[in-house]
C-alpha positions as CSV (number, residue, x, y, z in Angstrom):
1,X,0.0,0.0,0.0
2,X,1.6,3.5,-1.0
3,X,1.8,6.4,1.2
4,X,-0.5,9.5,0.4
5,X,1.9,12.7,-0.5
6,X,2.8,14.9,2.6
7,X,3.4,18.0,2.6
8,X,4.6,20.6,4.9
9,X,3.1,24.1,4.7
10,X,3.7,27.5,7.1
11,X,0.3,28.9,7.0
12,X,-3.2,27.6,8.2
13,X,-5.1,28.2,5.3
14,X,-3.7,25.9,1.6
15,X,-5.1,25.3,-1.6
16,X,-5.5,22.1,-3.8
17,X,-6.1,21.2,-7.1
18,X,-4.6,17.5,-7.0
19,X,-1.1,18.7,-8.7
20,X,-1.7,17.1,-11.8
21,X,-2.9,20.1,-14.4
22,X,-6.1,19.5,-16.3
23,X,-6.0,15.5,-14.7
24,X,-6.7,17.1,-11.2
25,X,-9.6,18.1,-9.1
26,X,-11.6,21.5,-8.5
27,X,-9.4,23.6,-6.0
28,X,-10.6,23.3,-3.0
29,X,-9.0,25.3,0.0
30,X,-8.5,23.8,3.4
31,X,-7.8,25.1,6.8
32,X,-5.6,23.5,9.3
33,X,-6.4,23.6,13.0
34,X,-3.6,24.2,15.4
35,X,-4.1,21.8,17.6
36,X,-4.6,18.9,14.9
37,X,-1.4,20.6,12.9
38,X,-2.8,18.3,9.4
39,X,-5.6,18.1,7.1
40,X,-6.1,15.6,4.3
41,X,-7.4,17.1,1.1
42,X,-11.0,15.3,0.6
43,X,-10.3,14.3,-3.5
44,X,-6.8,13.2,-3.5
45,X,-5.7,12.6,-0.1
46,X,-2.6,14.4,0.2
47,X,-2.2,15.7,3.9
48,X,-0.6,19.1,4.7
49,X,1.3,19.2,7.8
50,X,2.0,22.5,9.4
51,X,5.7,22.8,9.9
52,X,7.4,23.0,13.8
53,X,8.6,26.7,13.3
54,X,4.7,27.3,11.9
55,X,3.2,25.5,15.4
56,X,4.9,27.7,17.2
57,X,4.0,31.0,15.0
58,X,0.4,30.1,14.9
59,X,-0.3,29.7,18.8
60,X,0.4,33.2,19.2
C-alpha cells in the first residue's frame, strides 16, 4: 500500500487542485487547525502538515 503525498506548509489556510494540471480536481482550500497541525485534502488525499517553526507562530 503507498503512502499519500505529505506536505509541509507554514500557514493555516492551503489550496489544492490534486497537482496534476487538467488531470486534477476542483481547488478546494483547506484550513488547518492548530491543535490537529494536518488536514487531508478530501479528492486526492494528500495531507498538509503545518511545519514546527509554523506550530509555534500560529499559537500566538
Amino acid at each position: 500500500m503507498s503512502k499519500f503525498e505529505e506536505i509541509q506548509v507554514s500557514f493555516l489556510d492551503v489550496a489544492c487542485d490534486g497537482g496534476s494540471g487538467a488531470l486534477g480536481h476542483p481547488k478546494v482550500y483547506l484550513k488547518i487547525e492548530p491543535d490537529k497541525g494536518a488536514i487531508a485534502c478530501p479528492y486526492c488525499s494528500r495531507t498538509y502538515v503545518l511545519a514546527q517553526s509554523a506550530k509555534r507562530s500560529a499559537s500566538h
